[in-house]
MDAnalysis code that builds the backbone (N, CA, C; Angstrom):
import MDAnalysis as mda
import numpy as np

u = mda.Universe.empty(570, n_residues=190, atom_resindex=np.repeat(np.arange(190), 3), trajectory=True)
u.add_TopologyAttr("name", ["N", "CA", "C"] * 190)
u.add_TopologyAttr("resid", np.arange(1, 191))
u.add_TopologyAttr("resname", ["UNK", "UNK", "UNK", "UNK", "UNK", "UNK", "UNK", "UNK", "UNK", "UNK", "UNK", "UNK", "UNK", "UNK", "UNK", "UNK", "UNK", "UNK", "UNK", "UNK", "UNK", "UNK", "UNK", "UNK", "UNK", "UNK", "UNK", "UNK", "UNK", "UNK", "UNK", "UNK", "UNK", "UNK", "UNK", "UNK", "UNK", "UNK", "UNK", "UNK", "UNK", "UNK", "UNK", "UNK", "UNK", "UNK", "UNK", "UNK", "UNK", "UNK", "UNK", "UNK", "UNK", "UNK", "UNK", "UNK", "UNK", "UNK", "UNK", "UNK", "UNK", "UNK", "UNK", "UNK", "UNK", "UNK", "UNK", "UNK", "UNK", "UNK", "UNK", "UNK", "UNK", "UNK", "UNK", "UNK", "UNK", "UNK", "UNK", "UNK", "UNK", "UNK", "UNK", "UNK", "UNK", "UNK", "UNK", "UNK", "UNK", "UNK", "UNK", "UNK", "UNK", "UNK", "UNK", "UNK", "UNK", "UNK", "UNK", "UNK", "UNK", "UNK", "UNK", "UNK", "UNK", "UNK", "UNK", "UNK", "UNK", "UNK", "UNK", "UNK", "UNK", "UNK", "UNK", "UNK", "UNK", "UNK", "UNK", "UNK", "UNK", "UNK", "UNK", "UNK", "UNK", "UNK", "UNK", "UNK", "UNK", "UNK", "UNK", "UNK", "UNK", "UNK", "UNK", "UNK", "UNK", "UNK", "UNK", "UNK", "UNK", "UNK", "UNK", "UNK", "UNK", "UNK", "UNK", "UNK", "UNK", "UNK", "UNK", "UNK", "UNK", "UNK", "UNK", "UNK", "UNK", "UNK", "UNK", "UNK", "UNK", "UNK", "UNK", "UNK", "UNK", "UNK", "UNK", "UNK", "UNK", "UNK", "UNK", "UNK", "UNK", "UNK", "UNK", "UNK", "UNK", "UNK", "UNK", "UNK", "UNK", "UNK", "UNK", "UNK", "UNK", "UNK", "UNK", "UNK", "UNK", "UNK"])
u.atoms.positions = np.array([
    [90.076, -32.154, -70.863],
    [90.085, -31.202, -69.776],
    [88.898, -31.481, -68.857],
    [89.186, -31.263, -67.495],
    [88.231, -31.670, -66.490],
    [87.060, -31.246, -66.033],
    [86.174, -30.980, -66.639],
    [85.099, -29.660, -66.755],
    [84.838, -29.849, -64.583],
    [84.591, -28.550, -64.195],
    [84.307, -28.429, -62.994],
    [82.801, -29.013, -62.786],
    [82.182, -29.891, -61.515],
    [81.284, -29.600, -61.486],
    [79.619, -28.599, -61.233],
    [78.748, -28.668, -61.560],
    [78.306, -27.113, -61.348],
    [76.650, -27.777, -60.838],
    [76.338, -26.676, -60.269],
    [75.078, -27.717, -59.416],
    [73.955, -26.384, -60.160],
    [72.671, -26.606, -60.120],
    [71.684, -26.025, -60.217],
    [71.563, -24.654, -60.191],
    [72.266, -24.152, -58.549],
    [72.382, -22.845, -58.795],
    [73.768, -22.269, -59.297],
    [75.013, -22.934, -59.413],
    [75.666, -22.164, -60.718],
    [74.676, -22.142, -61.594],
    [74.146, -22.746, -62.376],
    [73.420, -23.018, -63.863],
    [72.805, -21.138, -63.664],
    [71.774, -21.369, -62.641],
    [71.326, -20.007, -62.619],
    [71.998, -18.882, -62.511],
    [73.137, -18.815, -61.775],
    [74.021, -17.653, -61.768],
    [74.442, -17.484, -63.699],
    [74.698, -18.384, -64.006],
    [75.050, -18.306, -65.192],
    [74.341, -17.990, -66.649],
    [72.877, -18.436, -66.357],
    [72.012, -17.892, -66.819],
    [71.365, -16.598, -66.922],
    [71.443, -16.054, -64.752],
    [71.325, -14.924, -65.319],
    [72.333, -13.977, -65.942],
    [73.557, -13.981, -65.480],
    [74.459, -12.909, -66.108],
    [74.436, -13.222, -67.621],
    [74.021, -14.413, -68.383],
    [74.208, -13.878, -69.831],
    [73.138, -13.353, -70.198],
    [71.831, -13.360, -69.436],
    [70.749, -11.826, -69.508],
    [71.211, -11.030, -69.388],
    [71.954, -10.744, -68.473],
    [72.299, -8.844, -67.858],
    [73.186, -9.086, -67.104],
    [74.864, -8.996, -67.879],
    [75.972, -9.485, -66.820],
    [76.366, -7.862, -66.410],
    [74.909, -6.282, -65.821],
    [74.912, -5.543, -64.813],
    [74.469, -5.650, -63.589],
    [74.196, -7.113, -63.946],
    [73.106, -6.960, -62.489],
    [74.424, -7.097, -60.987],
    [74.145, -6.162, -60.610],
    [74.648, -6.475, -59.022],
    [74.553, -7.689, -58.023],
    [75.346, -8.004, -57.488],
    [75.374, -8.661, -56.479],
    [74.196, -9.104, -55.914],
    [73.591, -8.111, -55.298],
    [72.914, -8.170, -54.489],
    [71.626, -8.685, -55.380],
    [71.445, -8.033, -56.514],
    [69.870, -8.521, -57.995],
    [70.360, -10.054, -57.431],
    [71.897, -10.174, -58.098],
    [71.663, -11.847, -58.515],
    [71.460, -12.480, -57.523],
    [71.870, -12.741, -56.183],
    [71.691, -13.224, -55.031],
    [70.014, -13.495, -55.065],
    [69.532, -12.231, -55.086],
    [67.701, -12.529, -55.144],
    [67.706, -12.598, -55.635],
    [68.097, -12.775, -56.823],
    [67.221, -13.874, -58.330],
    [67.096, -15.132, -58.348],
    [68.521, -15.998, -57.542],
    [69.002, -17.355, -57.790],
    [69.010, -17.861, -56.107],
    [68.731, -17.359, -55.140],
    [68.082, -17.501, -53.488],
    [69.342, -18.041, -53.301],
    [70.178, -17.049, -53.213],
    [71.529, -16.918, -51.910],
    [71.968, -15.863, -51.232],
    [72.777, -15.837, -49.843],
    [72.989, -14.728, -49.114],
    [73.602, -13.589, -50.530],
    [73.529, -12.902, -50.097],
    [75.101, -11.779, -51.226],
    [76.365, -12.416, -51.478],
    [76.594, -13.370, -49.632],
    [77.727, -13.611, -49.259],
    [78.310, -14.697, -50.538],
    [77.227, -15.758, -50.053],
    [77.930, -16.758, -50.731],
    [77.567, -16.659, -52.038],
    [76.898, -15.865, -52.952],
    [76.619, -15.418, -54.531],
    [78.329, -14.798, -54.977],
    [78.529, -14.041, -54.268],
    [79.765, -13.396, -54.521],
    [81.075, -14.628, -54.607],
    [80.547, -15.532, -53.282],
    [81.939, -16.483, -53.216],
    [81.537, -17.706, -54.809],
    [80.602, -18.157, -55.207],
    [80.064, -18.808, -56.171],
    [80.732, -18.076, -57.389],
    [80.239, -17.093, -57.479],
    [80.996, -16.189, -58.682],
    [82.303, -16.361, -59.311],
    [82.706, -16.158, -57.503],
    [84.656, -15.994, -57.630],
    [85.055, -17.379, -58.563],
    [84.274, -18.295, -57.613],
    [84.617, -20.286, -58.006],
    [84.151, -20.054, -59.217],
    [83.040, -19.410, -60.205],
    [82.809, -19.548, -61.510],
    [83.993, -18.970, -62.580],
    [84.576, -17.776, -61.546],
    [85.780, -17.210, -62.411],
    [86.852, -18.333, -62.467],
    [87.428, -18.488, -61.299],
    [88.330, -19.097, -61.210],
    [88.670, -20.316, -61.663],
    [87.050, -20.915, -62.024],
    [87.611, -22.539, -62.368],
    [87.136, -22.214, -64.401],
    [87.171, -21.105, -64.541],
    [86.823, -20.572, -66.164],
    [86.123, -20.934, -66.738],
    [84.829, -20.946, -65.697],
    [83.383, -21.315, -66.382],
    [82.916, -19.987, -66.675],
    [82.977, -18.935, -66.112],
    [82.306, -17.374, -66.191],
    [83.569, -16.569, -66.895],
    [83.720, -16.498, -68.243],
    [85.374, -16.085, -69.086],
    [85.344, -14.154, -68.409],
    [84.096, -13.880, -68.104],
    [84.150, -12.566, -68.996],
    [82.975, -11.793, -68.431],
    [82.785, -10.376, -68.847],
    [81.511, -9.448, -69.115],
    [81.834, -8.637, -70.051],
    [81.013, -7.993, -71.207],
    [81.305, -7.729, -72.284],
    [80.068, -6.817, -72.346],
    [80.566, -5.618, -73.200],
    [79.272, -4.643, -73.643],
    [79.117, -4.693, -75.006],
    [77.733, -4.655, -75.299],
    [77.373, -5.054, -76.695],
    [77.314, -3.228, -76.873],
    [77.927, -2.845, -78.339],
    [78.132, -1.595, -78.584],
    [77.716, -1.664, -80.083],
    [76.966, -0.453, -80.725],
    [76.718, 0.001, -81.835],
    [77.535, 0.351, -82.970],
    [78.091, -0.526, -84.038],
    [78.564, -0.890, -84.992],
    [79.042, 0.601, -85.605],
    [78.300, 1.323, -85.818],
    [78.155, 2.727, -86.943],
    [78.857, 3.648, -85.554],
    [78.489, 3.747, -84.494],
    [78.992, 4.632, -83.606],
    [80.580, 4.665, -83.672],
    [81.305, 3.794, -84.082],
    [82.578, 3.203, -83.734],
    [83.219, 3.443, -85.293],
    [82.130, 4.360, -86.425],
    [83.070, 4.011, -87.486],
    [82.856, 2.967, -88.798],
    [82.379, 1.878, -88.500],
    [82.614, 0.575, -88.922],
    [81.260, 0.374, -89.892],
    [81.723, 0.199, -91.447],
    [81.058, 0.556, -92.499],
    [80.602, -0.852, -93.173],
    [81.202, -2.092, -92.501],
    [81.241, -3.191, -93.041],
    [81.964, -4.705, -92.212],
    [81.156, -5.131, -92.337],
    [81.682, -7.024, -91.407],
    [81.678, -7.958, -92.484],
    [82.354, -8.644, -92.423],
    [82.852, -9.798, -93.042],
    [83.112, -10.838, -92.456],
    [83.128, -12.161, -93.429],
    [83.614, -13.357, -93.072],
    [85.198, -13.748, -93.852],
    [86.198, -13.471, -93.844],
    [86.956, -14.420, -94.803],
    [87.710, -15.806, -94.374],
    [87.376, -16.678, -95.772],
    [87.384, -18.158, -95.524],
    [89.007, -17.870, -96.023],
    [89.423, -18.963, -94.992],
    [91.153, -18.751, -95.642],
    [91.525, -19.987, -95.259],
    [92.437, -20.696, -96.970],
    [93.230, -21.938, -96.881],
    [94.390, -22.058, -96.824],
    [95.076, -22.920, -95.975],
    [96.883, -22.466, -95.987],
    [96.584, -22.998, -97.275],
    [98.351, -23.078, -97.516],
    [98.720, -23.635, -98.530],
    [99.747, -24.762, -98.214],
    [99.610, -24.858, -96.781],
    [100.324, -26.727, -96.630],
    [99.354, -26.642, -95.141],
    [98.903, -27.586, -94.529],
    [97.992, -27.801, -93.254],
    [98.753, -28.335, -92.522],
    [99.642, -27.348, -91.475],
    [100.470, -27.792, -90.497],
    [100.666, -27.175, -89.615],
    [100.941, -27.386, -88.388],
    [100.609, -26.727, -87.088],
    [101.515, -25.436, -87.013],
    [102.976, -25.477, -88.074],
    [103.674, -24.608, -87.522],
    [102.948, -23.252, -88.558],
    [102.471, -23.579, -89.614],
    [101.566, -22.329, -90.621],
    [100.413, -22.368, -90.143],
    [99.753, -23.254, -89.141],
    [98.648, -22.510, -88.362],
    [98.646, -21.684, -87.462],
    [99.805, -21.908, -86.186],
    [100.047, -21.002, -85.629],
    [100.685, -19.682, -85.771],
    [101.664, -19.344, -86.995],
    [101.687, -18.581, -87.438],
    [100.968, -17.502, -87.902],
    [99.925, -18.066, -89.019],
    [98.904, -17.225, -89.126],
    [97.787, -17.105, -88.436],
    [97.211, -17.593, -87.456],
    [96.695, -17.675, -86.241],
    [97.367, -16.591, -85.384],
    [98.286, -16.535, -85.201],
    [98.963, -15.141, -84.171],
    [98.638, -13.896, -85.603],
    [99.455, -13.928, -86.289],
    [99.348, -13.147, -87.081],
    [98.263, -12.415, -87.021],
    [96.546, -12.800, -87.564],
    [95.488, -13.054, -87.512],
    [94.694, -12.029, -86.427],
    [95.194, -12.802, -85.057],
    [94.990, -12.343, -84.074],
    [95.301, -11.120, -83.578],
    [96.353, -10.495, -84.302],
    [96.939, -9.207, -83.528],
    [96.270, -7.988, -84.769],
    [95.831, -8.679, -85.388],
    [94.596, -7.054, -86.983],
    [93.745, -6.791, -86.090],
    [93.298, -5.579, -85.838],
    [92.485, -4.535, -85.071],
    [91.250, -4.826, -85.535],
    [91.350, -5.346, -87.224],
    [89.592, -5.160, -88.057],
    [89.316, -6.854, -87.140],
    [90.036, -8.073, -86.894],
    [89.532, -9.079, -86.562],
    [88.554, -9.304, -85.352],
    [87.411, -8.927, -85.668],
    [86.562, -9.615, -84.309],
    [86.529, -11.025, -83.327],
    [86.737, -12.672, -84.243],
    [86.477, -13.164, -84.238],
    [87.448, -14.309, -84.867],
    [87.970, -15.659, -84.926],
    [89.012, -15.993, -85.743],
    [88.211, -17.634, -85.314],
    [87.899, -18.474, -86.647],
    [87.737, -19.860, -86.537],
    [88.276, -20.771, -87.248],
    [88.753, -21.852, -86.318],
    [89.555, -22.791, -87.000],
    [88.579, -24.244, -87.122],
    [88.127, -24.398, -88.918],
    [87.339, -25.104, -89.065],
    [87.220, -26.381, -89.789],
    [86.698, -27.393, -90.158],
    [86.854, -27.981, -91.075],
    [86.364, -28.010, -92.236],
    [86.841, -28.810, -93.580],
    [85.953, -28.406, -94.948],
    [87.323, -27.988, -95.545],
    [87.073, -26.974, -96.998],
    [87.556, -26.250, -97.703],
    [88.189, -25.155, -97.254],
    [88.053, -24.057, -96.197],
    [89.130, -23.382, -95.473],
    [89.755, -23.980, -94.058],
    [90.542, -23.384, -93.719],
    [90.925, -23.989, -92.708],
    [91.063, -22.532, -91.450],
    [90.172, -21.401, -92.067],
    [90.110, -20.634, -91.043],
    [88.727, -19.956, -91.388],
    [87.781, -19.585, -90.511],
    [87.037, -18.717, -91.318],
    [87.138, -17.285, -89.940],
    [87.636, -16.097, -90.326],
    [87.819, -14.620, -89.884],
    [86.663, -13.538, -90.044],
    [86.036, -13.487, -88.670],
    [85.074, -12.293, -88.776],
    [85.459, -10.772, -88.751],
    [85.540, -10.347, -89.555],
    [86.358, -8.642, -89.758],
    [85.372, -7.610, -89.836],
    [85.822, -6.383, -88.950],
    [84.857, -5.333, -89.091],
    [86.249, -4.352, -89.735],
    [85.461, -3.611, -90.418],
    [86.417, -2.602, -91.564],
    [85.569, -1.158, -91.440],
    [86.251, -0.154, -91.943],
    [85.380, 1.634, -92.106],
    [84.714, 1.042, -93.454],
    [85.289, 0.515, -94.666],
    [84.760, 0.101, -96.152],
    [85.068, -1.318, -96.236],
    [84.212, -0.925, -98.109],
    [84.761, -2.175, -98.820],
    [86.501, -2.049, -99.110],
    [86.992, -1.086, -99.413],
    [87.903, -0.192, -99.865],
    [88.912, -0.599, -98.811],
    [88.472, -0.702, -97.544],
    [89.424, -1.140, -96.358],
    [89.420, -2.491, -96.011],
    [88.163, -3.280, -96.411],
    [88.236, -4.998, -96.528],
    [89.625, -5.378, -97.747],
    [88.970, -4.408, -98.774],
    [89.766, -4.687, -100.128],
    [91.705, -4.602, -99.950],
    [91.775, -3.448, -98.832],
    [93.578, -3.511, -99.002],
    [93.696, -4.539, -97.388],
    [92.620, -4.775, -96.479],
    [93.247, -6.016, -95.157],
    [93.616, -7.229, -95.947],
    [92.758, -7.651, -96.839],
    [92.639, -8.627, -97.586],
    [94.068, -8.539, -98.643],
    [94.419, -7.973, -99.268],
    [95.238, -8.149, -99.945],
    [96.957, -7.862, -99.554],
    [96.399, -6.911, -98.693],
    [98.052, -6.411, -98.236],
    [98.510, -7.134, -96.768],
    [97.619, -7.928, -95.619],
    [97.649, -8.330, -94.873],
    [97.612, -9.633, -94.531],
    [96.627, -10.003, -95.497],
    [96.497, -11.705, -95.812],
    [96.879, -12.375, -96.724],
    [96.338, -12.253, -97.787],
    [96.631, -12.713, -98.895],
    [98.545, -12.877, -99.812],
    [98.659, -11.987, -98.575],
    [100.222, -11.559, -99.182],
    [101.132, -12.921, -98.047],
    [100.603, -13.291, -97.000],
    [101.307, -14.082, -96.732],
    [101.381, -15.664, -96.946],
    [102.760, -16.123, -96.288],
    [103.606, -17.130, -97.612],
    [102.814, -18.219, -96.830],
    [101.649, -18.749, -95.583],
    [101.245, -19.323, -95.616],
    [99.641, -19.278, -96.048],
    [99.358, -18.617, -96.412],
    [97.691, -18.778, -97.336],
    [97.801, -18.721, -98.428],
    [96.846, -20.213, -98.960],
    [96.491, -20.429, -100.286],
    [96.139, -19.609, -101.163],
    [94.785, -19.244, -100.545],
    [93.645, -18.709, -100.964],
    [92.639, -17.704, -99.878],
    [92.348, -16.506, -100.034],
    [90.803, -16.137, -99.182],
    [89.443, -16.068, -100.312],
    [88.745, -16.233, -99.401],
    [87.489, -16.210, -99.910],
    [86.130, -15.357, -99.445],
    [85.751, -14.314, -99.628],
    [85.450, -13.297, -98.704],
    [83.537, -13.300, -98.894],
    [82.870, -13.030, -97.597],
    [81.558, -13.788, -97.608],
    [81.507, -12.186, -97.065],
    [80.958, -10.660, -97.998],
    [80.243, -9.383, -96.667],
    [78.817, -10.185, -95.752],
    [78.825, -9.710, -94.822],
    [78.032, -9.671, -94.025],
    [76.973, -8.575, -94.353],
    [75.874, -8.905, -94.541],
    [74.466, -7.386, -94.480],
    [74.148, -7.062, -93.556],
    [73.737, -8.307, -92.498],
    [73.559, -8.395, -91.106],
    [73.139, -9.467, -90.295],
    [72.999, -9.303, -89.249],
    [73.293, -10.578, -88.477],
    [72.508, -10.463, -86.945],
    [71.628, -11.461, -86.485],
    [71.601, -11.686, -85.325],
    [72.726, -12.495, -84.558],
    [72.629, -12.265, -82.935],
    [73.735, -12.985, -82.100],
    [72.605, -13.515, -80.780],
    [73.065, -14.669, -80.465],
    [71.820, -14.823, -79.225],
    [73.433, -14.877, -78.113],
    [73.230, -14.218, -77.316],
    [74.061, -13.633, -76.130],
    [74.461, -15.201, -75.351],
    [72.889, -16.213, -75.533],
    [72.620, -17.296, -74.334],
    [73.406, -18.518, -74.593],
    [74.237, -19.338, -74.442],
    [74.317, -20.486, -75.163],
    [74.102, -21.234, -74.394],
    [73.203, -22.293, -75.294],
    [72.975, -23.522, -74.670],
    [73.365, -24.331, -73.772],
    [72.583, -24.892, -72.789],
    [73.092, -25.518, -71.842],
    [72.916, -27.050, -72.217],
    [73.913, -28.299, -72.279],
    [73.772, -29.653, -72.482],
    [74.322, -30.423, -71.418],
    [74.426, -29.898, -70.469],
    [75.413, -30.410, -69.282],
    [73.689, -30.255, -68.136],
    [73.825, -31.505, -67.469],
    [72.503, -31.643, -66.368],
    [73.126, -30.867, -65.283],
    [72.538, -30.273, -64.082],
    [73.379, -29.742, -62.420],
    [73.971, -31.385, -62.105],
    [75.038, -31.041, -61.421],
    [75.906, -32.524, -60.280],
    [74.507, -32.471, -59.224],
    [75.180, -33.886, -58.911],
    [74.141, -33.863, -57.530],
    [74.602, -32.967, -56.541],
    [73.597, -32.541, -55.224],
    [73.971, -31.548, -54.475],
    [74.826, -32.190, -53.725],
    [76.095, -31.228, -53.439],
    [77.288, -30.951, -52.481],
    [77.201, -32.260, -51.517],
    [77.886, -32.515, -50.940],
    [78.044, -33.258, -49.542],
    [78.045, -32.581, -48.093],
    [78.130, -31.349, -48.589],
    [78.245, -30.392, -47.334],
    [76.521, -30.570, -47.332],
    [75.593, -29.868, -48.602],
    [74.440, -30.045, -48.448],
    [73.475, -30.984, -47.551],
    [74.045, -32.226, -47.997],
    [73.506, -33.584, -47.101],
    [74.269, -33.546, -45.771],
    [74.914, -33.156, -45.531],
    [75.928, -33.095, -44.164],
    [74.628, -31.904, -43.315],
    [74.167, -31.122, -44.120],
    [73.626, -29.752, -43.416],
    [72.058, -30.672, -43.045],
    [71.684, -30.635, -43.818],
    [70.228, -31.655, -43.663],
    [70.449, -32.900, -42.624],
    [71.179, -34.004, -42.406],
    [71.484, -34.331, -41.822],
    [71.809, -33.787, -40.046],
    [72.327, -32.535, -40.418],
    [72.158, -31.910, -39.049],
    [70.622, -31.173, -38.423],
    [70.795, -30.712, -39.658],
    [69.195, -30.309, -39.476],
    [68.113, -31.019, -38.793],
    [68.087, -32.480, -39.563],
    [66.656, -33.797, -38.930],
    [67.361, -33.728, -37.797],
    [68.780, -34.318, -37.126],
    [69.052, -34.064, -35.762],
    [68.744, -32.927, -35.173],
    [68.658, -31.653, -35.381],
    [68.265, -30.932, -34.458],
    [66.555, -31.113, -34.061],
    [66.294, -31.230, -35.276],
    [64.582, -31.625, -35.277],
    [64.111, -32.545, -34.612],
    [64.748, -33.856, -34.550],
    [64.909, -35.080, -33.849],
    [65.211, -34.735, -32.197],
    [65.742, -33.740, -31.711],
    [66.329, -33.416, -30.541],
    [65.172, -32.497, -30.089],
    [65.088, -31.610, -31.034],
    [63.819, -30.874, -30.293],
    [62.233, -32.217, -29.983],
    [62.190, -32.765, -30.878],
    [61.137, -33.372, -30.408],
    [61.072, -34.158, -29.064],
    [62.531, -34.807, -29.270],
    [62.459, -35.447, -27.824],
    [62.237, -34.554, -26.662],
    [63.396, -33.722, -26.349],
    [62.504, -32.232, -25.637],
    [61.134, -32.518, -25.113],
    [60.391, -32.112, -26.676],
    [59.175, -32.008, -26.316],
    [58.433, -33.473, -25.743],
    [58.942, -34.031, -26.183],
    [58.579, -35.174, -25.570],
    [58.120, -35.777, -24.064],
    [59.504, -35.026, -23.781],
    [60.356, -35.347, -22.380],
    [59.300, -34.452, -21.528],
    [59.021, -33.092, -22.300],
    [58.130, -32.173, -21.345],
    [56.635, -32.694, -21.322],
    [56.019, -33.094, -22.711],
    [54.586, -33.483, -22.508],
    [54.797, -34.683, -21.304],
    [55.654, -35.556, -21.290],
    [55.595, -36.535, -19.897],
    [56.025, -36.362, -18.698],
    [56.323, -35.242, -18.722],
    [56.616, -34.453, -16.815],
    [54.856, -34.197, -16.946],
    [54.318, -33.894, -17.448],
    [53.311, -33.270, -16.771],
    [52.821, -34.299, -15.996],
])
């Protein structure tokens, strides 16, 4: 897939919203030195080409209920696209699933689950998963707790700047170039 290119100040637009994807328009514009105008049109191009997926509120675990997180490691019991996607949709549509990874090793999925109990891990797990005709095996890892860093790494350098950029500079030394002659023209009337 064709990754878009992204110059310096995407990087920063992107940086800042995974600090604080509240900041307004107008914050990010002065944070990353662009009109409003074109911060807003940058944005749109970050949505649209599905570099910017999202904004998301980080919310309090216990407020919501939720007595317990988990990992469960789960192996089909034949490794084939049509019992991956199966239980992969399947998977996907449980309310407790936060999170769903398709990995390599000894499972071939590992599922982040938030539950009210153990008691409610204990019947997702058995009456939801375990019961179907494509998993081997689960293997269930509770969670105590956990940090998340919001930021992810950047390994991609900025593109070089635009062509419009050099097109603008380019006009620019000409105007500069024009005014001098001007002045030129006037210091030798005198």
């Amino acid at each position: 897939m064709r990754q878009p290119a992204l110059d310096r100040i995407d990087f920063e637009i992107l940086d800042a919203l995974q600090g604080d994807a509240r900041l307004s328009n107008k914050e990010l514009a002065a944070r990353v030195g662009l009109a409003p105008s074109s911060c807003l049109l940058r944005v749109r191009a970050l949505m649209r080409d599905r570099v910017l997926l999202g904004h998301h509120a980080e919310v309090d675990a216990d407020a919501l209920g939720i007595g317990a997180q988990a990992l469960i490691a789960v192996r089909l019991v034949q490794t084939s696209r049509d019992n991956f996607r199966a239980l992969h949709q399947h998977v996907e549509s449980l309310p407790e699933v936060l999170a769903v990874f398709h990995v390599s090793g000894a499972a071939d999925l590992q599922i982040h689950v938030a539950v009210r109990s153990i008691v409610h891990l204990r019947d997702l797990i058995c009456d939801r998963l375990a019961t179907r005709a494509e998993v081997d095996r689960c293997e269930t890892s509770i969670i105590y707790g956990y940090t998340r860093n919001a930021r992810l790494p950047r390994y991609r350098e900025p593109a070089a700047p635009e062509r419009r950029a050099g097109r603008q500079k380019g006009r620019a030394a000409a105007r500069r170039r024009a005014a001098a002659a001007v002045r030129a023209g006037a210091s030798g009337r005198r």
